[in-house]
Backbone as CSV, one residue per row, in Angstrom:
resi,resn,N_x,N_y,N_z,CA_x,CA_y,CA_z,C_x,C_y,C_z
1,UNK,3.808,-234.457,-91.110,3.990,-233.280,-90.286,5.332,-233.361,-89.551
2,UNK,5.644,-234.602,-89.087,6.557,-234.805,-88.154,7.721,-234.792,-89.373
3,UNK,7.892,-235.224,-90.391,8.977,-235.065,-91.305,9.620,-233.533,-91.498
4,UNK,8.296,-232.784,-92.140,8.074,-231.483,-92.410,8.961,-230.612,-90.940
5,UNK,8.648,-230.711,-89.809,9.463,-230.265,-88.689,10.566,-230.114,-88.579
6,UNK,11.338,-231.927,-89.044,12.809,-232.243,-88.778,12.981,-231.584,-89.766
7,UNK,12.847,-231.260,-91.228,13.612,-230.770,-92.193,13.640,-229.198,-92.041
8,UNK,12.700,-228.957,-91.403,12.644,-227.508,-91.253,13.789,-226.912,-90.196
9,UNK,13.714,-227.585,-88.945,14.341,-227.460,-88.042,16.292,-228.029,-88.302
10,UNK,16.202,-229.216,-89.432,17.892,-229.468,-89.642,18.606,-227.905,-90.487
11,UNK,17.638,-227.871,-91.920,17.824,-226.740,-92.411,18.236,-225.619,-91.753
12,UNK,17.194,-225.255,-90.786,17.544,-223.822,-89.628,19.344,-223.960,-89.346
13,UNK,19.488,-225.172,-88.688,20.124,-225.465,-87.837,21.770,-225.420,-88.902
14,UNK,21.535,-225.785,-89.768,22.541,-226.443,-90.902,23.034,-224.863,-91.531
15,UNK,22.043,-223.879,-91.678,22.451,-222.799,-92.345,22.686,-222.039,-91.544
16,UNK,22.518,-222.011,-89.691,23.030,-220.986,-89.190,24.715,-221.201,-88.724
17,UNK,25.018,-222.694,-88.995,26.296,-223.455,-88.743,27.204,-223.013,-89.840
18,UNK,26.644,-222.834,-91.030,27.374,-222.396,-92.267,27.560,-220.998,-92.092
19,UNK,26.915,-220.185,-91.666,26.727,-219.190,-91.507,27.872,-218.296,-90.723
20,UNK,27.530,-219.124,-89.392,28.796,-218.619,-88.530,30.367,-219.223,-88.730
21,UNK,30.329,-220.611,-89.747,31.635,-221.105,-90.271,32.010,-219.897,-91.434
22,UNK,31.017,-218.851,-91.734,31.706,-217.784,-93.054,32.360,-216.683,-91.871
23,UNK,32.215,-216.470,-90.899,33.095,-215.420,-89.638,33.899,-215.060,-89.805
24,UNK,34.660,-216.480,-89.818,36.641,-215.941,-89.819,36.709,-215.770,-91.090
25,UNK,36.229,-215.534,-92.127,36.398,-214.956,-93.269,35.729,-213.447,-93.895
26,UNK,35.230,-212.922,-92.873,34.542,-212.358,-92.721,35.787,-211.017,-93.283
27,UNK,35.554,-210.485,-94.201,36.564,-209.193,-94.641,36.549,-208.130,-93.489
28,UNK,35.976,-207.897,-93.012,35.450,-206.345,-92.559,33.835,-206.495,-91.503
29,UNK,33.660,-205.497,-91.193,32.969,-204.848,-90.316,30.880,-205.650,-90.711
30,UNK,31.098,-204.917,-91.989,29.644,-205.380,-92.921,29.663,-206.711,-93.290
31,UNK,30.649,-207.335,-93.894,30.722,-209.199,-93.713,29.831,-209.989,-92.728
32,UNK,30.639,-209.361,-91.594,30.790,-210.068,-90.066,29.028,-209.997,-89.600
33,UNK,28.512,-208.749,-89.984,27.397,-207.904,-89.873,26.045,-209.298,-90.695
34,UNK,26.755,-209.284,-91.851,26.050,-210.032,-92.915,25.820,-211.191,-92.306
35,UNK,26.775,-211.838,-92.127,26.951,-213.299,-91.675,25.891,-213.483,-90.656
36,UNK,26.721,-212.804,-89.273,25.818,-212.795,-88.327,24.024,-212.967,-88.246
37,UNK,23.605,-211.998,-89.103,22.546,-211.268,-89.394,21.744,-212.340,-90.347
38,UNK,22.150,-213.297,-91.205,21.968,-214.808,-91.872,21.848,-215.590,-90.636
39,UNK,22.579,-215.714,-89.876,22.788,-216.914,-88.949,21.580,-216.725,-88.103
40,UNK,21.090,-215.141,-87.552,19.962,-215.618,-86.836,18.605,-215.371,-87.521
41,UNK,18.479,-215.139,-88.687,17.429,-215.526,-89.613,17.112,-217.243,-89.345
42,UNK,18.737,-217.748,-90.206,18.500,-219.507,-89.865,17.576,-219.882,-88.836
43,UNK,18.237,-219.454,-87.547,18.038,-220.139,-86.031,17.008,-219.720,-85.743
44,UNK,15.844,-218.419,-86.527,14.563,-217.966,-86.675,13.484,-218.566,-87.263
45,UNK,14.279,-219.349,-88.560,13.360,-220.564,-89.056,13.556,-221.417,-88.732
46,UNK,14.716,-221.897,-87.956,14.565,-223.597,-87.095,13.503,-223.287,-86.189
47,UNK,13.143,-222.464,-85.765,12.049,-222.577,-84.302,10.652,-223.087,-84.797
48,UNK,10.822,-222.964,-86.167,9.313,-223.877,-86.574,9.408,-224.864,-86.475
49,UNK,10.750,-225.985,-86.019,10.746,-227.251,-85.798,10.543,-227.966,-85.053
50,UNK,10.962,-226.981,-83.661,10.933,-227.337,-82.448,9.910,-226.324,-81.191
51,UNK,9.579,-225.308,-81.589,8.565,-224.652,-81.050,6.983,-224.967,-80.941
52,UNK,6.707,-225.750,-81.749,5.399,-226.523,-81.886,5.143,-228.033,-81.039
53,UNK,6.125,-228.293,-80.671,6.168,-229.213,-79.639,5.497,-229.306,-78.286
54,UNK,4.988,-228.597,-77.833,4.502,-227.887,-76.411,2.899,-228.418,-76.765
55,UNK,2.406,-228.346,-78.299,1.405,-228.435,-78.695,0.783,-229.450,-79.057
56,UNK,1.941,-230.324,-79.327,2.024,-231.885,-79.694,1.914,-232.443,-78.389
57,UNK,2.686,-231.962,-77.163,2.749,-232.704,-75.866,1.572,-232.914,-75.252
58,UNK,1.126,-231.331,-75.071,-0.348,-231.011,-74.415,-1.180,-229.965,-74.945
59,UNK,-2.089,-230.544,-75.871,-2.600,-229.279,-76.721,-3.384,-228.100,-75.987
60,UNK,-4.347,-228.800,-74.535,-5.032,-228.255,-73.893,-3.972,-227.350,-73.281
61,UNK,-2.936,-227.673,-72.523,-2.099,-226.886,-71.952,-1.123,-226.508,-72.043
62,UNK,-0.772,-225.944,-73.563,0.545,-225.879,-74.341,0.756,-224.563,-73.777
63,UNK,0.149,-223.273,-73.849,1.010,-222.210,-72.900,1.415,-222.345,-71.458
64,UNK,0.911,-223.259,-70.515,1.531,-223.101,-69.414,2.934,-224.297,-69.929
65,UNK,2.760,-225.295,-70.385,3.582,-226.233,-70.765,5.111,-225.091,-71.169
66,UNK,4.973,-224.545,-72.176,5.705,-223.500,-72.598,6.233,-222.537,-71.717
67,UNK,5.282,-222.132,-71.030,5.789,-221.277,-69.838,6.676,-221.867,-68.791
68,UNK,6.503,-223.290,-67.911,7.518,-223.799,-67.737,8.749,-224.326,-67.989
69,UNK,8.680,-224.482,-68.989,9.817,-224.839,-69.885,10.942,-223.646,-70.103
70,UNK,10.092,-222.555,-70.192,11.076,-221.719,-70.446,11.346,-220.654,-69.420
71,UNK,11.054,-221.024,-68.252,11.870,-220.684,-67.119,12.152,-221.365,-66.528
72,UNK,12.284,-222.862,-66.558,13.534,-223.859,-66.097,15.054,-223.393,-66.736
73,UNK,14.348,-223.369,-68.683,15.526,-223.414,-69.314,16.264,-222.012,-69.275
74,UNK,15.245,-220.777,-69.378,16.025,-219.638,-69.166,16.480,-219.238,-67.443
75,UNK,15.143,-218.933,-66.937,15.313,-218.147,-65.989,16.371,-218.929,-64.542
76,UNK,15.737,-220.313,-64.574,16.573,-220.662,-63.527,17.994,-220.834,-63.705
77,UNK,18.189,-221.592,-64.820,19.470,-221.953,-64.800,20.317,-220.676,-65.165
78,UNK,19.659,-219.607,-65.664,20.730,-218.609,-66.084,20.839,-217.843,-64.828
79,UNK,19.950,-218.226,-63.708,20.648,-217.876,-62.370,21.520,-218.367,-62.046
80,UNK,21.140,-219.622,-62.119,21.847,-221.077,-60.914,23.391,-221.252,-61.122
81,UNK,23.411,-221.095,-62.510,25.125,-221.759,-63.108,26.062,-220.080,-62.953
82,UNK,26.024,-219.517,-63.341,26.665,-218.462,-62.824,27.353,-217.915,-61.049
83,UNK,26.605,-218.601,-60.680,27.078,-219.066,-59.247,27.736,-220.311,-59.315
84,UNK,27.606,-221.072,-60.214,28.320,-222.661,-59.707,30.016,-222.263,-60.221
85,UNK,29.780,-221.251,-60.997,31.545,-221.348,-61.462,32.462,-220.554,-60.740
């Protein structure tokens, strides 16, 4: 299972990197469109790598687990640092 994750999650990660390395080559308007539009497909299937984790940590309490997590990582800091600069 734990294999199955990392490969899922390098893959994600590996094709949305390729993805956005096709940019500056990007001909035109629909390219750029294309590319883009690949890249967050990728970064759509990496989340099966690392989104299941919450569940592994604490199965009983994987939505609040989740729920904190992701307003440390979103909500606070996308307050906090915007003031620090």
């Amino acid at each position: 299972v734990a294999s199955g994750r990392k490969l899922v999650n390098t893959l994600g990660f590996i094709g949305a990197a390729c993805c956005l390395m096709l940019m500056p080559a990007a001909g035109g308007v629909l390219p750029g469109i294309a590319a883009t539009t690949l890249s967050l497909g990728a970064l759509g299937f990496s989340r099966g790598g690392f989104s299941v984790n919450h569940m592994d940590i604490a199965p009983k309490y994987a939505g609040v687990v989740m729920g904190i997590s992701n307003t440390a990582g979103g909500s606070v800091f996308g307050a906090v640092l915007p003031v620090m600069e």
